[in-house]
PDB file of N, CA, C, O and CB in Angstrom:
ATOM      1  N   UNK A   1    -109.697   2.909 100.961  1.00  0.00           N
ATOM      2  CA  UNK A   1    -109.343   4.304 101.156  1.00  0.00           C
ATOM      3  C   UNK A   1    -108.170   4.459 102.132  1.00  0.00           C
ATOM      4  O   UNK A   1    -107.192   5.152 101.852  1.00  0.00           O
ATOM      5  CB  UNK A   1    -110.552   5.082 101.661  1.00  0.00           C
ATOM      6  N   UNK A   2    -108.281   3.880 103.130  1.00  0.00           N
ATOM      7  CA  UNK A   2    -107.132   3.927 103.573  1.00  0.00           C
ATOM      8  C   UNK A   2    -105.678   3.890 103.353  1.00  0.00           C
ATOM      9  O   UNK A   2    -104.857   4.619 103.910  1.00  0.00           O
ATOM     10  CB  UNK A   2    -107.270   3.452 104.009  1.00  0.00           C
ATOM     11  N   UNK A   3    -105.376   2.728 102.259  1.00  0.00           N
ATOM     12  CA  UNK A   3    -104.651   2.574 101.243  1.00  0.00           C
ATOM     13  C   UNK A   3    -103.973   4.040 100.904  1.00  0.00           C
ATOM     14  O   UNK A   3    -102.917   4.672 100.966  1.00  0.00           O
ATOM     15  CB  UNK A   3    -105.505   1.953 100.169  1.00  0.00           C
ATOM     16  N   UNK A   4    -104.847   4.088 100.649  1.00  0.00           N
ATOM     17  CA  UNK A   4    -104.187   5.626 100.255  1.00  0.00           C
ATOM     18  C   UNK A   4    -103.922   7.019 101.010  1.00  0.00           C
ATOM     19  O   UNK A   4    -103.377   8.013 100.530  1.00  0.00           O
ATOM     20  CB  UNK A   4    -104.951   6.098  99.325  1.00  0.00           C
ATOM     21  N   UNK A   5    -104.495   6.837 102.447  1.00  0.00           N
ATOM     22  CA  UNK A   5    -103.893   7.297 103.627  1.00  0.00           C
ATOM     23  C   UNK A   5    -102.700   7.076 103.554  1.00  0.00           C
ATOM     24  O   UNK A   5    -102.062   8.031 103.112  1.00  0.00           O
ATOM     25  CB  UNK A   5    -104.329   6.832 104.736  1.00  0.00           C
ATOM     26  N   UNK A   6    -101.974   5.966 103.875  1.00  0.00           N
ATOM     27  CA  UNK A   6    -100.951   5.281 104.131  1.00  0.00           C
ATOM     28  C   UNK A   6    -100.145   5.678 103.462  1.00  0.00           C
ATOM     29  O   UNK A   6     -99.140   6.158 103.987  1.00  0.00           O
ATOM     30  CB  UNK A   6    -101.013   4.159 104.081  1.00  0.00           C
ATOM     31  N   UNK A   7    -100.286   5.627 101.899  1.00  0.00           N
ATOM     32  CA  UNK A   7     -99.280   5.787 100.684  1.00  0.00           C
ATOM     33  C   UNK A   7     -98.999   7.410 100.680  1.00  0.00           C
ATOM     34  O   UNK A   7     -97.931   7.816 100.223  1.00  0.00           O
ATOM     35  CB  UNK A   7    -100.008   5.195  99.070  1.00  0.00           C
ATOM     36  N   UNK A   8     -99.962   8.317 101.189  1.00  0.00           N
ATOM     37  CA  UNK A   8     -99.889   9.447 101.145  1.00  0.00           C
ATOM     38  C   UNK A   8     -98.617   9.917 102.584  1.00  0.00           C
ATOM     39  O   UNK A   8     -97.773  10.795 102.764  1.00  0.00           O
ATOM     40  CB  UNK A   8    -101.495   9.930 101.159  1.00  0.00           C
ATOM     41  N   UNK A   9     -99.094   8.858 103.258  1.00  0.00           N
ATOM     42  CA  UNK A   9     -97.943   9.111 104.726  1.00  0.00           C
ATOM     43  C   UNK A   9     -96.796   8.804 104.385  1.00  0.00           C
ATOM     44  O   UNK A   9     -95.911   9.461 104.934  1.00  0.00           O
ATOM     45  CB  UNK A   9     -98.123   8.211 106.120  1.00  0.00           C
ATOM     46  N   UNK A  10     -96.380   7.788 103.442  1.00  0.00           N
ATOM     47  CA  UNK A  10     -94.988   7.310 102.902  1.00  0.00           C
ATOM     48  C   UNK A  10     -94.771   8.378 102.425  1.00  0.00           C
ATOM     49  O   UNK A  10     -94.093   9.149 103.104  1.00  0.00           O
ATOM     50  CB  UNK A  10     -94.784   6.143 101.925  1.00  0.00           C
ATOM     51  N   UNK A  11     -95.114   8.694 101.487  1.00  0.00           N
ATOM     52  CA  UNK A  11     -94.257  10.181 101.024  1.00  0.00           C
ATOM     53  C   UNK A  11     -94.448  11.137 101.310  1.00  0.00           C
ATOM     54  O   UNK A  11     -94.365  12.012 100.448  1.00  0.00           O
ATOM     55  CB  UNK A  11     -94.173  10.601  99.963  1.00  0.00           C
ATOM     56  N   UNK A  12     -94.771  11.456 102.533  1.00  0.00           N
ATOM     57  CA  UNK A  12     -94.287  12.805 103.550  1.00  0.00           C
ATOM     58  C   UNK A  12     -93.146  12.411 104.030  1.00  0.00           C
ATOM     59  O   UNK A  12     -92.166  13.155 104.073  1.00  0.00           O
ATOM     60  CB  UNK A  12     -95.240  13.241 104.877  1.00  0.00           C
ATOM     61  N   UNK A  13     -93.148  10.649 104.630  1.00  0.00           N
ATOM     62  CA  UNK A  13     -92.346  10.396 104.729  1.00  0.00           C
ATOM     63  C   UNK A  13     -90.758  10.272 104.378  1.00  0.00           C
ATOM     64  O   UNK A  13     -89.705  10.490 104.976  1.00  0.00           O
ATOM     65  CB  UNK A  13     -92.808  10.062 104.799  1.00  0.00           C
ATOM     66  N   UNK A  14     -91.089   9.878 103.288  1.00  0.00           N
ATOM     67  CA  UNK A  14     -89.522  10.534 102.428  1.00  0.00           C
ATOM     68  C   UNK A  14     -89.348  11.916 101.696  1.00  0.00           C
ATOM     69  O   UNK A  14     -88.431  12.182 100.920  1.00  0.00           O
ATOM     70  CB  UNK A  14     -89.139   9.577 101.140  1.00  0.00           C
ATOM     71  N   UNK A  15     -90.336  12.721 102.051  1.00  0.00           N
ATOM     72  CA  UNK A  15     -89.866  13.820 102.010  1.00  0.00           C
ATOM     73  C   UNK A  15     -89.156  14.369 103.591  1.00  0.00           C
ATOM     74  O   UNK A  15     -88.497  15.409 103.563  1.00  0.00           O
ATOM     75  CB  UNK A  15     -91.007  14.597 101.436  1.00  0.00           C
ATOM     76  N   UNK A  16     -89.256  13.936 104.371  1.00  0.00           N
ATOM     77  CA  UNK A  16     -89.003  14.430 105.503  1.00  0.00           C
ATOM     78  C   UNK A  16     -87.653  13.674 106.054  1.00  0.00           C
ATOM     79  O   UNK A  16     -86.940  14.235 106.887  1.00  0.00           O
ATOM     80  CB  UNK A  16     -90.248  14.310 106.349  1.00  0.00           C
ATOM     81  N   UNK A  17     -87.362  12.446 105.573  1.00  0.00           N
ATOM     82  CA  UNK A  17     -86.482  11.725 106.358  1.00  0.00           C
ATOM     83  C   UNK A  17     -85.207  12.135 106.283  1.00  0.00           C
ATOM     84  O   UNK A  17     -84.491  11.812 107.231  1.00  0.00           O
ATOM     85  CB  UNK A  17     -86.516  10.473 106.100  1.00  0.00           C
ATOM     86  N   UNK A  18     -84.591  12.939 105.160  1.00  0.00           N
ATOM     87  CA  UNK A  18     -83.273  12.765 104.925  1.00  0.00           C
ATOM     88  C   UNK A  18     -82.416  13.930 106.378  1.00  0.00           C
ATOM     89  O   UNK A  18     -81.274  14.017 106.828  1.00  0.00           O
ATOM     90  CB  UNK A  18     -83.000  13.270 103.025  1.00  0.00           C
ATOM     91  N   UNK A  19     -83.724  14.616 106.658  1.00  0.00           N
ATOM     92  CA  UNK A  19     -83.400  15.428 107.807  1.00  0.00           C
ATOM     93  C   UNK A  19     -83.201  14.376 109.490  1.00  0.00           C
ATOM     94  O   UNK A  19     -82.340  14.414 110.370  1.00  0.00           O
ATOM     95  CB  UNK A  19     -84.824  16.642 107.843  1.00  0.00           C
ATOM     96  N   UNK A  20     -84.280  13.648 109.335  1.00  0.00           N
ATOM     97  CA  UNK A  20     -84.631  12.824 110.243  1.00  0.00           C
ATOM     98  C   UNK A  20     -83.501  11.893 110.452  1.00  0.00           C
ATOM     99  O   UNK A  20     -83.058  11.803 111.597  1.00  0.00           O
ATOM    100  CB  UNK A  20     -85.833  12.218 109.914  1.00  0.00           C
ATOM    101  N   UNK A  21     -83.015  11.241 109.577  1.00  0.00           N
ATOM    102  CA  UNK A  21     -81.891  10.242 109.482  1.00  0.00           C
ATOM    103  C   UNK A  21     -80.411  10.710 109.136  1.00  0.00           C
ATOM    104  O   UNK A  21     -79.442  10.054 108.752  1.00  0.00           O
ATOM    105  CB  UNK A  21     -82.280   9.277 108.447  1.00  0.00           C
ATOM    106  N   UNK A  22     -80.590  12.312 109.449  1.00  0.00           N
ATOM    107  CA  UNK A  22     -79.228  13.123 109.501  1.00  0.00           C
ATOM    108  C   UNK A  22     -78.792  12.628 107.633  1.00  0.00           C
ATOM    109  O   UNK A  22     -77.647  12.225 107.428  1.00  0.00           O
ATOM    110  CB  UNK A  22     -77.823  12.356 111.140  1.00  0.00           C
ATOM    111  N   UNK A  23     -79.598  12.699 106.666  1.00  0.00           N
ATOM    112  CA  UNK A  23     -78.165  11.992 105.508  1.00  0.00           C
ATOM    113  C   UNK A  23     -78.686  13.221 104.178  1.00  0.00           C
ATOM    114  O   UNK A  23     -78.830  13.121 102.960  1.00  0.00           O
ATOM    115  CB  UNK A  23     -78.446   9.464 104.757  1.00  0.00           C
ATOM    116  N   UNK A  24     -78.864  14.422 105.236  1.00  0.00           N
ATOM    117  CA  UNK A  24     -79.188  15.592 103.790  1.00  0.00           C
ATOM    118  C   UNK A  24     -77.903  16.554 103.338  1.00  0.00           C
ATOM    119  O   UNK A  24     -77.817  17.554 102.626  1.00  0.00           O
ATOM    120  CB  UNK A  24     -80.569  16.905 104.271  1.00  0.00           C
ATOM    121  N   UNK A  25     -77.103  15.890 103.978  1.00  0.00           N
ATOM    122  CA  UNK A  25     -76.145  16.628 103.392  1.00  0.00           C
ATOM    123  C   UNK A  25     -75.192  15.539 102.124  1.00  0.00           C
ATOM    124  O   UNK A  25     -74.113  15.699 101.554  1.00  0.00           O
ATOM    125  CB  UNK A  25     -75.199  17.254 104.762  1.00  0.00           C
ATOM    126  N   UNK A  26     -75.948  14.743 102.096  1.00  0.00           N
ATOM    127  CA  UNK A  26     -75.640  14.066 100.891  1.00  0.00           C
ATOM    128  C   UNK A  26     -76.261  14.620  99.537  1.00  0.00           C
ATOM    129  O   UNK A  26     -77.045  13.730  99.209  1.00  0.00           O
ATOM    130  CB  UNK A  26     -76.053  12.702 101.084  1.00  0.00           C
ATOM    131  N   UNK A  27     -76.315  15.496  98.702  1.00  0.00           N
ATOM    132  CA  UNK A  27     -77.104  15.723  97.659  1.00  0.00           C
ATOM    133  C   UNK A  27     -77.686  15.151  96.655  1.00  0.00           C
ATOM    134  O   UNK A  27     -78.537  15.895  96.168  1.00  0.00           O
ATOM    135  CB  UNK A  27     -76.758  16.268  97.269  1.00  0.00           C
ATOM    136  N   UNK A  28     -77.604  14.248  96.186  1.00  0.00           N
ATOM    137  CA  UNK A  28     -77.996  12.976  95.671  1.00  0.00           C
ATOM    138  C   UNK A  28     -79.233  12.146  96.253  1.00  0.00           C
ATOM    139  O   UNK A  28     -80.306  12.039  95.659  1.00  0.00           O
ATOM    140  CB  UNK A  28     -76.870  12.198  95.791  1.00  0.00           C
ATOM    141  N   UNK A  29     -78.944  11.580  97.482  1.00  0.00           N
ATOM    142  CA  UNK A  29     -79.649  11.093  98.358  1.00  0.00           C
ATOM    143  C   UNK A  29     -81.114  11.884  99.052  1.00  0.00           C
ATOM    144  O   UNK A  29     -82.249  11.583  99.423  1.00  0.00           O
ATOM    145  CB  UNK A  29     -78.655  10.851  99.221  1.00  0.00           C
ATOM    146  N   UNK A  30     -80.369  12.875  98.955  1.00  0.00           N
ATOM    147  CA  UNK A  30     -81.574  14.111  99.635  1.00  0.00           C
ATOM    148  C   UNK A  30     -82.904  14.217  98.559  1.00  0.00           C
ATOM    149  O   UNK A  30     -84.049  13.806  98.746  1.00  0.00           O
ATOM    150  CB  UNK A  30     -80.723  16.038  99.721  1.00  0.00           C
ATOM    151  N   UNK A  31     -82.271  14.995  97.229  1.00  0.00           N
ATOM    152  CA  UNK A  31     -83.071  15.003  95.976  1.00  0.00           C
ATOM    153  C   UNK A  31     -84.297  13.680  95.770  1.00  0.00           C
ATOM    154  O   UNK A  31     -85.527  13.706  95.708  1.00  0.00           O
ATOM    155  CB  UNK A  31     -81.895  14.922  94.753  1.00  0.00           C
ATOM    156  N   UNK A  32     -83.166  12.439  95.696  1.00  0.00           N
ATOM    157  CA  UNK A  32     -83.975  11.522  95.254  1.00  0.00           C
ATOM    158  C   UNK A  32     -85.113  11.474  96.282  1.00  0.00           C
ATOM    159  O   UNK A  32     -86.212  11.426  95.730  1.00  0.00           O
ATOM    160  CB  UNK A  32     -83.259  10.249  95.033  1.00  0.00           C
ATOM    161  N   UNK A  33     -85.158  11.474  97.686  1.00  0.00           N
ATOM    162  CA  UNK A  33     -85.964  10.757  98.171  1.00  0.00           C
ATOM    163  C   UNK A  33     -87.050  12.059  98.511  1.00  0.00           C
ATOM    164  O   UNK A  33     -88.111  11.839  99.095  1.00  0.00           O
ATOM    165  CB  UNK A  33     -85.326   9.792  99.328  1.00  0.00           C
ATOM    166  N   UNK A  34     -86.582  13.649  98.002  1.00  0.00           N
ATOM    167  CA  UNK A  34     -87.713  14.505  98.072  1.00  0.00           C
ATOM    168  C   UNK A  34     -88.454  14.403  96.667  1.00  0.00           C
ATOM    169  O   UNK A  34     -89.625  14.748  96.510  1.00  0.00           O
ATOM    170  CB  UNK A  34     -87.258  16.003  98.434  1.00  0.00           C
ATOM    171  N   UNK A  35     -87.526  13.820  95.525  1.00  0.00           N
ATOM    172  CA  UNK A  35     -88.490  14.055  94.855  1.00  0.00           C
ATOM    173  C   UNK A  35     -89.044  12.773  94.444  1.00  0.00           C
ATOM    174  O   UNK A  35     -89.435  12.983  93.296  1.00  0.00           O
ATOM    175  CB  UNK A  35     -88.181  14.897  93.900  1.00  0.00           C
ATOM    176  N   UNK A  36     -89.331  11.387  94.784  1.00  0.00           N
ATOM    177  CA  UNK A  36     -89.597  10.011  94.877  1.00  0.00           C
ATOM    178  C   UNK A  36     -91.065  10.293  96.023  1.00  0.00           C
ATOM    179  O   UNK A  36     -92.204   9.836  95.928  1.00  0.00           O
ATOM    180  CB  UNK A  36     -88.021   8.978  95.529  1.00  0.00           C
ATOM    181  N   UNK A  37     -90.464  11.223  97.079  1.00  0.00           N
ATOM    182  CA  UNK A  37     -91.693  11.456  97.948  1.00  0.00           C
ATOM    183  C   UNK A  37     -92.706  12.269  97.250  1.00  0.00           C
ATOM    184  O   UNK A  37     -93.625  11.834  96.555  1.00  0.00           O
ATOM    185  CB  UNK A  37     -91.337  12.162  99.264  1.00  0.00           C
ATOM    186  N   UNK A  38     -92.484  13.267  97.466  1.00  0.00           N
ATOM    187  CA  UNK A  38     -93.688  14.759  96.239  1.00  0.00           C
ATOM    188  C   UNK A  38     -94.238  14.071  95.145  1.00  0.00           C
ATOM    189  O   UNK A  38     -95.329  14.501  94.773  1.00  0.00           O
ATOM    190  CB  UNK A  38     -92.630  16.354  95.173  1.00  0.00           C
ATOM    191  N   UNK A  39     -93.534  12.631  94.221  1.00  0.00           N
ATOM    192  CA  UNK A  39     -94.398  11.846  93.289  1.00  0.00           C
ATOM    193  C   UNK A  39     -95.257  11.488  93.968  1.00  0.00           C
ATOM    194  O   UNK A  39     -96.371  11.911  93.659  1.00  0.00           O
ATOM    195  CB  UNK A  39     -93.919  10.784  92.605  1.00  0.00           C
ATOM    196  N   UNK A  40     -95.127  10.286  95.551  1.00  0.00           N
ATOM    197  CA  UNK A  40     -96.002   9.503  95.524  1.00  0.00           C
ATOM    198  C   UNK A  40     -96.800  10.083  96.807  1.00  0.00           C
ATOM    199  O   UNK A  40     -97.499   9.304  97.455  1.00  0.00           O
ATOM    200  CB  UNK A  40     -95.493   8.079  95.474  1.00  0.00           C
ATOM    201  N   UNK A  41     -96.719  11.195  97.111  1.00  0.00           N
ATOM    202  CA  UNK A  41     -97.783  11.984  97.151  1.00  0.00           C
ATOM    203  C   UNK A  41     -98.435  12.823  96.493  1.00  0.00           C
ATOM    204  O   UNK A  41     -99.228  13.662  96.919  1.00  0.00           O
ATOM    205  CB  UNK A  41     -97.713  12.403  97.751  1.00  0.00           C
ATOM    206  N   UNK A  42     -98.079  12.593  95.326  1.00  0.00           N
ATOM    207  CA  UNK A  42     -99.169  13.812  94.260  1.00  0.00           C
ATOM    208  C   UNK A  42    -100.020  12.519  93.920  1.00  0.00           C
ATOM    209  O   UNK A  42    -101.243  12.651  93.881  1.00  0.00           O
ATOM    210  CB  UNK A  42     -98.285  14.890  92.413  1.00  0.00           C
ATOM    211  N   UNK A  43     -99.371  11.087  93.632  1.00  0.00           N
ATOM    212  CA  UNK A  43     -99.962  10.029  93.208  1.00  0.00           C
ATOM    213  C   UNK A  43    -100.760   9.521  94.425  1.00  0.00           C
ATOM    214  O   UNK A  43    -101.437   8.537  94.128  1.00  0.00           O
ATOM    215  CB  UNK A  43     -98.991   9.085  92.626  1.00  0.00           C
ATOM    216  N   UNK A  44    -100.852   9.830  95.451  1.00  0.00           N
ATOM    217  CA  UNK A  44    -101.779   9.158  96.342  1.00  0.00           C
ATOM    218  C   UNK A  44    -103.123  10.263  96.235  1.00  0.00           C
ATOM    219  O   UNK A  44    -104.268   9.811  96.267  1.00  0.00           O
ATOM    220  CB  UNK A  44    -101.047   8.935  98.028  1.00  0.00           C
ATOM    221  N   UNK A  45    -102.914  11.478  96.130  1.00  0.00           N
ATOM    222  CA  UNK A  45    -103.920  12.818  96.607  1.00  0.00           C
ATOM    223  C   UNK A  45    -104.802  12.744  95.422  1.00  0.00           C
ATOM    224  O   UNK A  45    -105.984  13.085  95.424  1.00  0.00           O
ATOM    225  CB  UNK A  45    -103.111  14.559  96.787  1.00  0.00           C
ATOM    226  N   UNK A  46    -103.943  12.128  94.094  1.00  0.00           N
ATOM    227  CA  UNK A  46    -104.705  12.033  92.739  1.00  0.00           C
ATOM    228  C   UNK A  46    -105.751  10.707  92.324  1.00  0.00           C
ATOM    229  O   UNK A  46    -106.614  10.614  91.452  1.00  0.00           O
ATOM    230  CB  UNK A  46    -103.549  12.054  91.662  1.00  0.00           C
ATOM    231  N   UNK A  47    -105.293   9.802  93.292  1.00  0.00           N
ATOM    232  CA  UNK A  47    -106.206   8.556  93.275  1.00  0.00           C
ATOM    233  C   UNK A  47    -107.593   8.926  94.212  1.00  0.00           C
ATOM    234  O   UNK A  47    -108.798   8.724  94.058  1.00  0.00           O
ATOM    235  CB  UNK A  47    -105.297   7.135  93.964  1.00  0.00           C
ATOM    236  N   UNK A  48    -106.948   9.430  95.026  1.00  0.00           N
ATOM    237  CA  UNK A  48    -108.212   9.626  96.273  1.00  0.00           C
ATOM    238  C   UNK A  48    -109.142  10.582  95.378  1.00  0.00           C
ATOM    239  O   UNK A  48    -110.252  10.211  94.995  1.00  0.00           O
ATOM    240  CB  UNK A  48    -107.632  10.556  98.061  1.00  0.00           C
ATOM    241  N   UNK A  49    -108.627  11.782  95.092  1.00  0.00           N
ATOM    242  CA  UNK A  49    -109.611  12.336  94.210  1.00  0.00           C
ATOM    243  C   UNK A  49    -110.335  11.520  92.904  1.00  0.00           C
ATOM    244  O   UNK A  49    -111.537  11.661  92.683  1.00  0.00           O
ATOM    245  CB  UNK A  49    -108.938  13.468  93.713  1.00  0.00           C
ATOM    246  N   UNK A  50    -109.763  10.946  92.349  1.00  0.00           N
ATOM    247  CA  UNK A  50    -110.802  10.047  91.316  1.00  0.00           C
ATOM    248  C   UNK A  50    -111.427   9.255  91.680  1.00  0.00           C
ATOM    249  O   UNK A  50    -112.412   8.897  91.035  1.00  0.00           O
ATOM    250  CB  UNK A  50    -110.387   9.369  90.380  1.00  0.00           C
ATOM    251  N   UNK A  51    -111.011   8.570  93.094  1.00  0.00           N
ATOM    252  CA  UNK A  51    -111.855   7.498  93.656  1.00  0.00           C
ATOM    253  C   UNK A  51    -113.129   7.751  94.278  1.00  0.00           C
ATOM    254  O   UNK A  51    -114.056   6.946  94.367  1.00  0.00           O
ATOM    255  CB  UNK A  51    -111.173   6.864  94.560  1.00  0.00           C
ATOM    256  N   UNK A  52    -113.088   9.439  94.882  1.00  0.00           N
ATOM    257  CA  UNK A  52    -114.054  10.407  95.283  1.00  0.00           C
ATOM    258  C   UNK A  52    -115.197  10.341  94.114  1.00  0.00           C
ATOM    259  O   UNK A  52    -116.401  10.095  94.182  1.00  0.00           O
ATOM    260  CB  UNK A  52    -113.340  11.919  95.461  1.00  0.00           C
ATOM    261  N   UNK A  53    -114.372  10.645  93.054  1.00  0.00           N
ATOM    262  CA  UNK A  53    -115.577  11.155  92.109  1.00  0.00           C
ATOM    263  C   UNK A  53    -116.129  10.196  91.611  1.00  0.00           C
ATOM    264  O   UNK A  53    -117.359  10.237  91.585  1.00  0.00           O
ATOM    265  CB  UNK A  53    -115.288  12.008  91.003  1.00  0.00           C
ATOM    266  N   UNK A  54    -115.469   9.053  91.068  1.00  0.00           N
ATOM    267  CA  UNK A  54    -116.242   7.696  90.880  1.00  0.00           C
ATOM    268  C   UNK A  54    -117.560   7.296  91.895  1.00  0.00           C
ATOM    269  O   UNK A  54    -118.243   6.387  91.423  1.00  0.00           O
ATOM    270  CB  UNK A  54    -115.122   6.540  91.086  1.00  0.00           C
ATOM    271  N   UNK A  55    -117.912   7.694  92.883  1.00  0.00           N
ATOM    272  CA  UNK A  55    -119.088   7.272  94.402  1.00  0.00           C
ATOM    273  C   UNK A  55    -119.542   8.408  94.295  1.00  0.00           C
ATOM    274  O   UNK A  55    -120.426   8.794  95.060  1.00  0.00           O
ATOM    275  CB  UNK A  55    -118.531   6.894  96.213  1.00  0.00           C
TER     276      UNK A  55
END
């Protein structure tokens, strides 16, 4: 479970960084890594929930 703590923190993480690492005024760069993040946090929130319901 934790696992998926973690994976869920990575992509806050790159949703948040391009501010953090000053590089959002690149548009390209910005996009990808908000929307690479919002995947693999919909994909972490969606495992935890099936893994819930499986126990």
């Amino acid at each position: 479970m934790w696992q998926l703590w973690l994976t869920g923190l990575i992509g806050i993480w790159l949703i948040i960084s391009p501010w953090v690492y000053n590089f959002a005024g690149n548009t390209g760069a910005l996009w990808n890594s908000i929307i690479f993040g919002a995947i693999e946090l919909i994909l972490a929130i969606w495992a935890g929930v099936q893994l819930k319901n499986k126990t």
